[in-house]
C-alpha positions as CSV (number, residue, x, y, z in Angstrom):
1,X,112.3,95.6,90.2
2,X,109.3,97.6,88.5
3,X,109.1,97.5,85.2
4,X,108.5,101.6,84.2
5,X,104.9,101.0,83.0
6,X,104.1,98.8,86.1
7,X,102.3,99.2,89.6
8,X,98.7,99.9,90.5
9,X,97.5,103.6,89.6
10,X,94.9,104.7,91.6
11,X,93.2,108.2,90.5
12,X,93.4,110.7,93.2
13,X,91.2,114.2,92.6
14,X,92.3,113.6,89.2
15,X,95.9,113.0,90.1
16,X,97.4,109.5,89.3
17,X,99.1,107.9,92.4
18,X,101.1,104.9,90.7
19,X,102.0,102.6,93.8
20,X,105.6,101.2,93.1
21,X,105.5,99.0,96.4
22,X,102.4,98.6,98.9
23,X,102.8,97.9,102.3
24,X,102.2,94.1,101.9
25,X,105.5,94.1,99.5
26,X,107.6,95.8,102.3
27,X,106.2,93.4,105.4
28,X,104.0,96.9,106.5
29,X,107.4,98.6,106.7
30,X,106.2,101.5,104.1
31,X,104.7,102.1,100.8
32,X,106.3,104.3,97.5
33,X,103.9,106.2,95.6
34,X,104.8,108.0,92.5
35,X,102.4,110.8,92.0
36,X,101.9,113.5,88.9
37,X,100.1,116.6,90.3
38,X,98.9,119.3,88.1
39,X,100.4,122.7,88.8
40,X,97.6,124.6,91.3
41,X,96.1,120.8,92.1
42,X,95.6,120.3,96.3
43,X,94.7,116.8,98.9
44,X,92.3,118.3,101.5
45,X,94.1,118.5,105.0
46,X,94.0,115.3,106.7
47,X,96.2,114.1,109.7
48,X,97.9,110.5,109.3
49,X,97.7,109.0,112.6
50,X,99.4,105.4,111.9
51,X,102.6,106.8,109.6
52,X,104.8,109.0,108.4
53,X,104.7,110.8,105.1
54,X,107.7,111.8,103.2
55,X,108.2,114.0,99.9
56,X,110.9,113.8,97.2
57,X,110.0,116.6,94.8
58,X,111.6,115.8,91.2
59,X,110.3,118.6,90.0
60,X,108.6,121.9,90.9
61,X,108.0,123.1,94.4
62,X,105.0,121.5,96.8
63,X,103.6,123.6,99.6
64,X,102.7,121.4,102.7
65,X,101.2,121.9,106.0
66,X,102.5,119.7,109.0
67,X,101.7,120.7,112.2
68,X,100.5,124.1,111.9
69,X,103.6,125.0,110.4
70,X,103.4,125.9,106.5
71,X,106.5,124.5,104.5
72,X,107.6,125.0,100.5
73,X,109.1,121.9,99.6
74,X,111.7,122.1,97.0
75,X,112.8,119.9,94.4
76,X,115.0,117.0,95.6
77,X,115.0,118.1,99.4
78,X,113.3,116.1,102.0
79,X,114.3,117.7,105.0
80,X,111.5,119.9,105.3
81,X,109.1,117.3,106.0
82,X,111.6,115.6,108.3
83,X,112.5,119.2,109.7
84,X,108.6,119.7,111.2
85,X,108.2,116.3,112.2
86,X,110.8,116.9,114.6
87,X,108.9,120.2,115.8
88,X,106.6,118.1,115.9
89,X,108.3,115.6,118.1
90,X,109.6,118.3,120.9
91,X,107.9,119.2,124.3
C-alpha cells in the first residue's frame, strides 16, 4: 500500500505524473500513474508500440486520439479507450 503522499512524481510539460506502481513492482505486468492535468493542457501524439494505455477520468472530460479515431473520455468510463482498441484490433 501507498502511503497518499508517496511514489515518484515525475513532471510532465508541467503536469505531475505521480507513479503509484512501476513496472518493476508489477513483474513488467503494468504501471499506475496518477496524473493532474491543467484544464486546456495536451501530450503531443505519440504511438505506444510495446503497451496498452488505459484512462480512468476522476474528474472532467479528456479528449484522446487512438487510431485515427477521436474519443471524449468521460469521467469514470474506460470503455472508450478499450472501445477503439478493439477497432483497432479488427481486419
Amino acid at each position: 500500500m501507498l502511503a497518499s503522499s508517496g511514489g515518484f512524481i515525475h513532471n510532465v510539460l508541467g503536469s505531475p505524473y505521480r507513479f503509484l506502481m512501476t513496472s518493476a513492482d508489477t513483474g513488467g505486468a503494468f504501471a499506475l500513474l496518477e496524473v493532474t492535468a491543467p484544464p486546456q493542457s495536451a501530450v503531443p501524439l505519440h504511438v505506444h508500440t510495446r503497451e496498452d494505455e488505459t484512462f480512468f477520468i476522476l474528474d472532467g472530460t479528456i479528449e484522446a486520439e487512438c487510431g485515427g479515431c477521436e474519443l471524449t473520455l468521460h469521467r469514470m468510463r474506460p470503455l472508450a479507450a478499450a472501445q477503439c482498441s478493439a477497432q483497432l484490433s479488427q481486419p
